[in-house]
VEXDREN-2710 file (C-alpha; in Angstrom, 1 decimal):
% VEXDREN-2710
k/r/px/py/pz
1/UNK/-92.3/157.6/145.1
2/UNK/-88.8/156.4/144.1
3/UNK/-87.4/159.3/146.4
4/UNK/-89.1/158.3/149.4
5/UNK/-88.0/155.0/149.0
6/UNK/-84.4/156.0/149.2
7/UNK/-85.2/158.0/151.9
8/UNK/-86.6/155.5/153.6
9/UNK/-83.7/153.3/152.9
10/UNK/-81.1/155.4/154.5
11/UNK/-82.8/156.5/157.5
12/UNK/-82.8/152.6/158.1
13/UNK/-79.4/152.3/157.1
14/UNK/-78.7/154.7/159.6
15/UNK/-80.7/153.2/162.5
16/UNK/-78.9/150.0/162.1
17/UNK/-75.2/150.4/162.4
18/UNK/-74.8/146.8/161.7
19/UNK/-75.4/147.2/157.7
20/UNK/-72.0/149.1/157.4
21/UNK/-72.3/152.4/159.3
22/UNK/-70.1/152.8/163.0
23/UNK/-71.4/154.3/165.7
24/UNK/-70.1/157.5/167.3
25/UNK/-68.5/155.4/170.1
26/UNK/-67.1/152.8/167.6
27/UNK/-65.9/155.4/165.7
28/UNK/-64.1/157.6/168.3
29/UNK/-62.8/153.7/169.5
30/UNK/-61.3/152.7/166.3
31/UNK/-59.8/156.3/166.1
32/UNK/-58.2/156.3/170.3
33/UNK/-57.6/152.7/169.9
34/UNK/-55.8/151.2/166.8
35/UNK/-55.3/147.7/168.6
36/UNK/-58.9/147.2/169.1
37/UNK/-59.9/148.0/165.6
38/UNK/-57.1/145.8/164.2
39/UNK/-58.8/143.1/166.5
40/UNK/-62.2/144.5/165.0
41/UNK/-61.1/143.6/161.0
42/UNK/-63.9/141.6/160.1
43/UNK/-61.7/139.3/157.7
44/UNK/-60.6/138.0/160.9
45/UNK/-61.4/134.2/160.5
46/UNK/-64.2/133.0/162.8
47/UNK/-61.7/130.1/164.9
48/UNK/-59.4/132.9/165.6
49/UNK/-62.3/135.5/167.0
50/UNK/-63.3/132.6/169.3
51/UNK/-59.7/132.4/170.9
52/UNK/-59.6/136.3/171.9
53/UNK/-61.7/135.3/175.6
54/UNK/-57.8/133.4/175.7
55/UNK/-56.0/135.2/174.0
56/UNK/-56.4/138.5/175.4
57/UNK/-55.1/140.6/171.6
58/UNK/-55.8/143.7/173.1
59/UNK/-54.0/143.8/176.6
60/UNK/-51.9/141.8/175.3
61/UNK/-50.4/144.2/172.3
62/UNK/-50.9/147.1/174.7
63/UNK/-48.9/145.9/177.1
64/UNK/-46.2/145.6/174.7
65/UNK/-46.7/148.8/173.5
66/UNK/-47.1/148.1/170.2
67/UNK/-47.6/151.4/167.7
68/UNK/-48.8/151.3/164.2
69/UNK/-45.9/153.4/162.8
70/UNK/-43.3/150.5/164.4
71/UNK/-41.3/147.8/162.6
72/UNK/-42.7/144.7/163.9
73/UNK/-40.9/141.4/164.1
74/UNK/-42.7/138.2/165.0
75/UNK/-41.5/134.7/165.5
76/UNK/-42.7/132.4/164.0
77/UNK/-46.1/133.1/163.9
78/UNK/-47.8/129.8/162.7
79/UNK/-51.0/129.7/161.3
80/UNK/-51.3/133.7/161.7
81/UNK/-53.4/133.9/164.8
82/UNK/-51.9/137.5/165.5
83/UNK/-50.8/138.1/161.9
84/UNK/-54.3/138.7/160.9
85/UNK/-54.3/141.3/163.9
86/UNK/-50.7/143.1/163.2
87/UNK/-51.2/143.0/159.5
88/UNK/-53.9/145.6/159.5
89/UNK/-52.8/147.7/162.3
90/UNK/-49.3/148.3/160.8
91/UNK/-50.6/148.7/157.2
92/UNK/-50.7/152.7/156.9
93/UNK/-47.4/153.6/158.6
94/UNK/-45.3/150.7/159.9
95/UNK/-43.7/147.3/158.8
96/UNK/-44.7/143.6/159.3
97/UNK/-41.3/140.7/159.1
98/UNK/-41.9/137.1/159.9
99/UNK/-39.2/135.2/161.2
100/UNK/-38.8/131.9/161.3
101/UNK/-37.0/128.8/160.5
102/UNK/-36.4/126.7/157.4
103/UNK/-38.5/123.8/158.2
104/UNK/-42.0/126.8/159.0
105/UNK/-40.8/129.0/155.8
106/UNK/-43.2/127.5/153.1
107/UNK/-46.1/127.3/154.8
108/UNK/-45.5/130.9/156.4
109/UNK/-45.0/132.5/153.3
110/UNK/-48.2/131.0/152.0
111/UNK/-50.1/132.1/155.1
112/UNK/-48.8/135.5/154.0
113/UNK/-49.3/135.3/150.4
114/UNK/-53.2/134.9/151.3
115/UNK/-52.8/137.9/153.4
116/UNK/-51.2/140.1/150.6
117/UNK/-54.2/142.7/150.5
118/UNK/-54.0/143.2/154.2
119/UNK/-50.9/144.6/154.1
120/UNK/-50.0/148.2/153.0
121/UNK/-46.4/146.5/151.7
122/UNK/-45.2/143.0/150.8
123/UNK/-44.2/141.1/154.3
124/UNK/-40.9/139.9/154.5
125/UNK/-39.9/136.7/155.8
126/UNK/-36.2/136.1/157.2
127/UNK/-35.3/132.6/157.9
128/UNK/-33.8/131.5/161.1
129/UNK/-30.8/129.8/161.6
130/UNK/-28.4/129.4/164.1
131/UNK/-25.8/127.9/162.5
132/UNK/-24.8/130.9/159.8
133/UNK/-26.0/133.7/162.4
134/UNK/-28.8/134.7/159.7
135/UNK/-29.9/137.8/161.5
136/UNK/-32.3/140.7/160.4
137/UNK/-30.4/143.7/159.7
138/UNK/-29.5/145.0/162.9
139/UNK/-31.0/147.8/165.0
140/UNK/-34.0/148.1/162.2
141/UNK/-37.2/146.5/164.4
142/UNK/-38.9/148.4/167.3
143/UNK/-40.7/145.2/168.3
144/UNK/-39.9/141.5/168.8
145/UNK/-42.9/139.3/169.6
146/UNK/-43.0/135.5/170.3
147/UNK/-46.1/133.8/171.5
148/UNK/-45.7/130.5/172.2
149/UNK/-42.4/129.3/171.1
150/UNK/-39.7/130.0/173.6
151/UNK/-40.6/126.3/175.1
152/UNK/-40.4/125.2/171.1
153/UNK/-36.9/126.7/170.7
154/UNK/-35.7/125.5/174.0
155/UNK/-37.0/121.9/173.5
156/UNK/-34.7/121.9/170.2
157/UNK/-31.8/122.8/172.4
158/UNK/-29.9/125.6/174.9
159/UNK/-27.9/126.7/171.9
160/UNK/-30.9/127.3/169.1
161/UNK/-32.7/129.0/172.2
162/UNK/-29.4/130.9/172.9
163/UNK/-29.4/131.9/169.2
164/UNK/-32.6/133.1/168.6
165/UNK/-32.4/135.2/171.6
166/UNK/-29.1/136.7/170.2
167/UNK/-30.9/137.4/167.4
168/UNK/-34.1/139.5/168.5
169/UNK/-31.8/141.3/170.6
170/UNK/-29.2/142.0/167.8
171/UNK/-32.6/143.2/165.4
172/UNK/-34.1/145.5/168.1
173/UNK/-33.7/149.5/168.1
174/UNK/-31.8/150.4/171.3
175/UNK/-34.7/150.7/173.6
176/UNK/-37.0/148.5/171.5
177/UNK/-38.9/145.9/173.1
178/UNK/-39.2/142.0/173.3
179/UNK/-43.1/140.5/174.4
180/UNK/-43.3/136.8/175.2
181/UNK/-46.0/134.9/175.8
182/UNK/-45.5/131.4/177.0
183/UNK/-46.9/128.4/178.8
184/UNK/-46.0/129.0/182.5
185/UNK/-44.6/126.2/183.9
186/UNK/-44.5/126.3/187.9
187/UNK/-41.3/126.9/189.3
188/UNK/-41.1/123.8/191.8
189/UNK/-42.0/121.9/189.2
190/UNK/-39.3/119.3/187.3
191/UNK/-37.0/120.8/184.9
192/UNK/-36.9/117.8/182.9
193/UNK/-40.9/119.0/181.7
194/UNK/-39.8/121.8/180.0
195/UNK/-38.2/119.5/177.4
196/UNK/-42.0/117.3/177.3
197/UNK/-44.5/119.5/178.2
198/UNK/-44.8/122.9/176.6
199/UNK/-44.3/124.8/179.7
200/UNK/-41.5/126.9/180.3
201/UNK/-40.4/128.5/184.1
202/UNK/-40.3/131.9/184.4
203/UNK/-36.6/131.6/185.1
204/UNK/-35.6/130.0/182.2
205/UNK/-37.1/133.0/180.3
206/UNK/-35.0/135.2/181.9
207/UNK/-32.3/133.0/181.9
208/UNK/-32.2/133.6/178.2
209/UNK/-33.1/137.0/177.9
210/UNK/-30.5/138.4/180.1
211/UNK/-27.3/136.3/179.0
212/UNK/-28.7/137.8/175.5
213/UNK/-28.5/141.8/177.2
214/UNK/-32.0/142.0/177.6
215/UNK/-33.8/143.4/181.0
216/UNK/-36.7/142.7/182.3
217/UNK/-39.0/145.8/181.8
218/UNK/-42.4/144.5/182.8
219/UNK/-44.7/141.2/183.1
220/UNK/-48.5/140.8/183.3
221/UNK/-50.9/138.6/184.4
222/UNK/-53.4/139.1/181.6
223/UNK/-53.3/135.6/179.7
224/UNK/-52.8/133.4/183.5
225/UNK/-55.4/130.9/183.7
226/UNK/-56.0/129.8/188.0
227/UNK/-58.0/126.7/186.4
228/UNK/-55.0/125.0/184.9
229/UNK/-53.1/123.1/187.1
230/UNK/-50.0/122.3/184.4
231/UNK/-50.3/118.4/184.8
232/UNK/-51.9/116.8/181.7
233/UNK/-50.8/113.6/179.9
234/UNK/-50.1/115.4/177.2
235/UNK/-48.4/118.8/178.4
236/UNK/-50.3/122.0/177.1
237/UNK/-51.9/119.9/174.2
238/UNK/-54.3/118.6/176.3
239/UNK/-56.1/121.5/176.7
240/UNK/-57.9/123.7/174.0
241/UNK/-57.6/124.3/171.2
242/UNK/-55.2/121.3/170.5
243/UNK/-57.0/118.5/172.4
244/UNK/-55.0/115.6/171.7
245/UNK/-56.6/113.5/174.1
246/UNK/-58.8/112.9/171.9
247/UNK/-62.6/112.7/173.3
248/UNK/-61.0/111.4/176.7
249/UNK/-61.8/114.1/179.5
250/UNK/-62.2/116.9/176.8
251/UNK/-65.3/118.6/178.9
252/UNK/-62.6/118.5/181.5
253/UNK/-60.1/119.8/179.8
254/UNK/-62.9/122.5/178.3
255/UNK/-63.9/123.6/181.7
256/UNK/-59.9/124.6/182.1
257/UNK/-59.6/126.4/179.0
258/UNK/-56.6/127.4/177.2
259/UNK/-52.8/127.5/178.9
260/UNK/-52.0/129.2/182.1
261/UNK/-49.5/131.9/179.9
262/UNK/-46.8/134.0/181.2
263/UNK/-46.4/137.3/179.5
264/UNK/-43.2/139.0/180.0
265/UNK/-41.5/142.4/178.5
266/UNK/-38.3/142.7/178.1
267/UNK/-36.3/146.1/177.0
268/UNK/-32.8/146.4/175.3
269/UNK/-31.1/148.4/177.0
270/UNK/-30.2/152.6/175.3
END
């Protein structure tokens, strides 16, 4: 009796994938496809799963051609949105370095003390700062990534945006790559919102990039959003997930979604 009830147990086990067992065709997709099983890790936290229809992880990381045997560098990422993606997808064979200024260090290096498990060694985190030069050791990284901060850097000044482009470019292997992802501001729009607003043109980008000695190697459309039309009260924190507004026109604001987002590649030159 007590054998038939294990039996029983693991044919059902078996017929239900969802108890712990993968599927053939999640298993050959985890195997072909290290970025979507990364996005996959089920101790991604629930708020961040719900941002991926936005977010785009997957095209996104692709498109930067992101490897899990590379040294990745991000900038400053925050809360850990896509921390919680490269942290397991670089854990067997590559290398995960947060960088970031003074004022972000604490609360980043907590975000990555909670995280310790998910990565295969300790995370290192470099501060930024523009004023000493404070570089990571140069030529090390195969990837820079940013998402969402070039209008950050560039609203605290030409020369701290200046400097941290001087930076990723000076911590990238010859031929290693730099991925933004930013609010697109329009370019017959005003200058002057770009300081305000949390858009940034698409010449401004490569403004900075190429005084650096970067090139432009490649941009996609995979995180625009037609719906948003750039002109909120409250810049890009209008919209989801931030809503500032408050309850005023949030089901418009809804309806829009997230940012319209540039995403651009950029290659340092062999």
């Amino acid at each position: 009796m007590q054998k038939r009830v294990i039996l029983l147990a693991v044919a059902a086990a078996l017929a239900c994938p969802s108890v712990g067992f993968a599927t053939p065709a999640e298993a050959a997709e985890k195997a072909s496809n290290p970025i979507a099983a990364a996005v996959a890790d089920h101790r991604r936290s629930e708020a961040n799963r719900a941002r991926d229809s936005y977010r785009h992880p997957i095209q996104t990381l692709e498109f930067f051609e992101v490897r899990p045997n590379q040294t990745v560098l991000e900038y400053n990422p925050g809360g850990g949105w896509y921390t919680e993606i490269l942290a397991p997808l670089l854990k067997a064979e590559g290398h995960y370095i947060a960088y970031g200024s003074t004022r972000g260090e604490a609360p980043t290096k907590a975000m990555l003390a909670a995280k310790t498990d998910w990565f295969g060694t300790s995370p290192r985190y470099i501060v930024f700062d523009p004023t000493t030069g404070n570089y990571p050791e140069p030529g090390t990284v195969d990837r820079v990534l940013t998402f969402r901060n070039v209008h950050n850097l560039l609203m605290a000044g030409d020369a701290q945006a200046a400097a941290a482009f001087r930076a990723f470019y000076a911590a990238l292997k010859p031929g290693g790559i730099l991925g933004i992802v930013d609010h697109r501001l329009p370019e017959e729009a005003d200058n002057a919102l770009e300081r305000s607003s949390g858009y940034i043109k698409r010449s401004t980008i490569l403004r900075l990039a190429e005084a650096a000695g970067f090139k432009l190697a490649g941009e996609s459309n995979v995180n625009a959003n037609p719906k948003d039309d750039h002109d909120h009260p409250n810049g890009v924190w209008s919209l989801p997930p931030t809503y500032q507004g408050g309850d005023t026109d949030r089901a418009k604001y809804q309806a829009i979604g997230e940012s319209d987002r540039l995403t651009l590649k950029f290659v340092k030159p062999k």
